[in-house]
Every structure is written in structure tokens, then in C-alpha cells.
N, C-alpha and C positions, 0 to 999 in steps of 0.2 A: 177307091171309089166309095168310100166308107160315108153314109149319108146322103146317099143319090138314090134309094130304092134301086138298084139296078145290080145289086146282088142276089145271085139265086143258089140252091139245092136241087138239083135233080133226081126224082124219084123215080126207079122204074121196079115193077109190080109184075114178075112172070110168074104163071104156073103150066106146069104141063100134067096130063092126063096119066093113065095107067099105061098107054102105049108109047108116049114121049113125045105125043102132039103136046103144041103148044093151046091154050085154051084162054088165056089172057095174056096181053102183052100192055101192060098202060107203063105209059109216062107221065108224069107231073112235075110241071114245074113251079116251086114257090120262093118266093120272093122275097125279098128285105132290103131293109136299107145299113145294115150294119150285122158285124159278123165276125164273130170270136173260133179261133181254133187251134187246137193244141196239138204238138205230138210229142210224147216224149218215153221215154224207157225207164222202167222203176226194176232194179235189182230184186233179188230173190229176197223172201223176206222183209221190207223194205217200202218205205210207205213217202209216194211224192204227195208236194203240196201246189197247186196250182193257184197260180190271183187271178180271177179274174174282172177284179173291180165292179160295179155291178149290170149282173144279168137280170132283166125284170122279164123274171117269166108270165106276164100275161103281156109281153108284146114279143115273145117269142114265137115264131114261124115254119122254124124246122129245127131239128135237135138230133145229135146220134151221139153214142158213144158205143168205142168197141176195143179187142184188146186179143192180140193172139194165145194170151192163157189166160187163165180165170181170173178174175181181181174183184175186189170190195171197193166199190165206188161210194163215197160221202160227200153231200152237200153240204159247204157254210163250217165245218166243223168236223173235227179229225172222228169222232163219233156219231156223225149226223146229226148234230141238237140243232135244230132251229134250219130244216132242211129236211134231206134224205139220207135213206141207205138204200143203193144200187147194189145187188150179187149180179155180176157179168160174169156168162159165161165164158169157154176161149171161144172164138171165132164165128161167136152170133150176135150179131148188133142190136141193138137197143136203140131205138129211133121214133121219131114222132113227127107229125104234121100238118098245119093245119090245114088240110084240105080231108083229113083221116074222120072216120066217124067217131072218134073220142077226143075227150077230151085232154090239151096238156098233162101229159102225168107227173111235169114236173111241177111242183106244188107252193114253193117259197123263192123270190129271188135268189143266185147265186154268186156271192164271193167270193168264193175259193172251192176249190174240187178235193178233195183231198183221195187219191189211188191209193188202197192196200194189196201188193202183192204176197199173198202165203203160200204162194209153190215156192219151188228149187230150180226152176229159170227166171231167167229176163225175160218182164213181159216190156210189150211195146204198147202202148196207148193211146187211141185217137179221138178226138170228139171236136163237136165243132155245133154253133149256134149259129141261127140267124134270128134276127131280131127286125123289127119294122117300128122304128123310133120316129117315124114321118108320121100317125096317128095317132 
């Protein structure tokens, strides 16, 4: 469906209270027309390379990346030059969108992703774009 706008991300936003009421429940749904997604496993010590031919982050829409242990995310470049440097946490995602009151924090198109894992497990690594190439 790659180019139909008719790719989505679903967002949903809960919190609950001091007593375990629930006090917001939203969902959002955003949109694209095209949409990049990886998973893959980087050995201990061990640094993958991802292609992703290019991501132009100002018609980016939704964005996450996460990782069951801690890993060094780079954009564009095995040192971040001409890109980012992401620190992920284990098990807290990193995500954006635009329907969010900030703005993309991803900041230069992207190429390549390059994972650094520095623990002593296999981490597993997920992320995923969506992009809206119809505007």
C-alpha cells in the first residue's frame, strides 16, 4: 500500500491517578503514505548498520524507535556526523508525532541507522517511520 496515504501508527496516551483510576485514555491516529520498518538483533558488543535509502524527515509523521536493552542509536553515520546521536534506554521508547506539541526531534534526513550495542546481551531493535510523500 506503499503511496496510497492509507498507512497509519496508532498512538494511544494512558495515564492513571494515584489510586489506579484511569484519568486519560486518547488515541490518535496518524497517517502516511509510505513507511519504513526495521527489526533486527545486534550481538553483544556489536554495532548493526541499517539502509534506509532516504528518510526526509520534514515529511515524517510518526517515528519510534526502541530496544529491549540499552543501545547507542546514530543517524547517517556510524558516529552521528551529519545526523544524530540517540542513548536508548532498555525498554522505553522514543517516539514522535505529528499531532505532538513539539516539534520532529529528528533533525537531518536519514540513510542509514547505525545500533551500538555495549551490554553483554543480544539486544533486539525495533523502529519504524512513516512518512506522507503525497504533500
Amino acid at each position: 500500500m506503499a503511496g496510497t496515504g492509507q498507512l497509519s501508527h496508532i498512538w494511544t496516551t494512558s495515564v492513571k491517578n494515584d489510586t489506579g483510576g484511569n484519568v486519560v485514555a486518547d488515541t490518535r491516529t496518524i497517517i502516511g503514505s509510505n513507511e519504513f520498518n526495521e527489526l533486527i538483533t545486534i550481538g553483544a558488543g556489536l554495532t548493526a548498520e541499517i539502509d534506509c535509502g532516504s528518510l526526509a524527515f520534514a515529511k515524517m509523521t510518526s517515528l519510534f524507535l526502541t530496544s529491549d536493552v540499552a543501545v547507542n542509536v546514530f543517524t547517517n553515520a556510524a558516529d552521528g556526523t551529519g545526523g544524530q546521536v540517540i542513548a536508548l534506554a532498555a525498554k522505553v521508547a522514543y517516539g514522535w508525532n505529528n499531532k505532538e506539541p513539539t516539534t520532529n526531534p529528528i533533525t537531518a534526513n536519514i540513510t542509514k541507522i547505525f545500533v551500538t550495542n555495549p551490554g553483554a546481551t543480544t539486544a533486539t531493535f525495533r523502529c519504524g517511520f512513516l512518512l506522507n510523500l503525497l504533500v
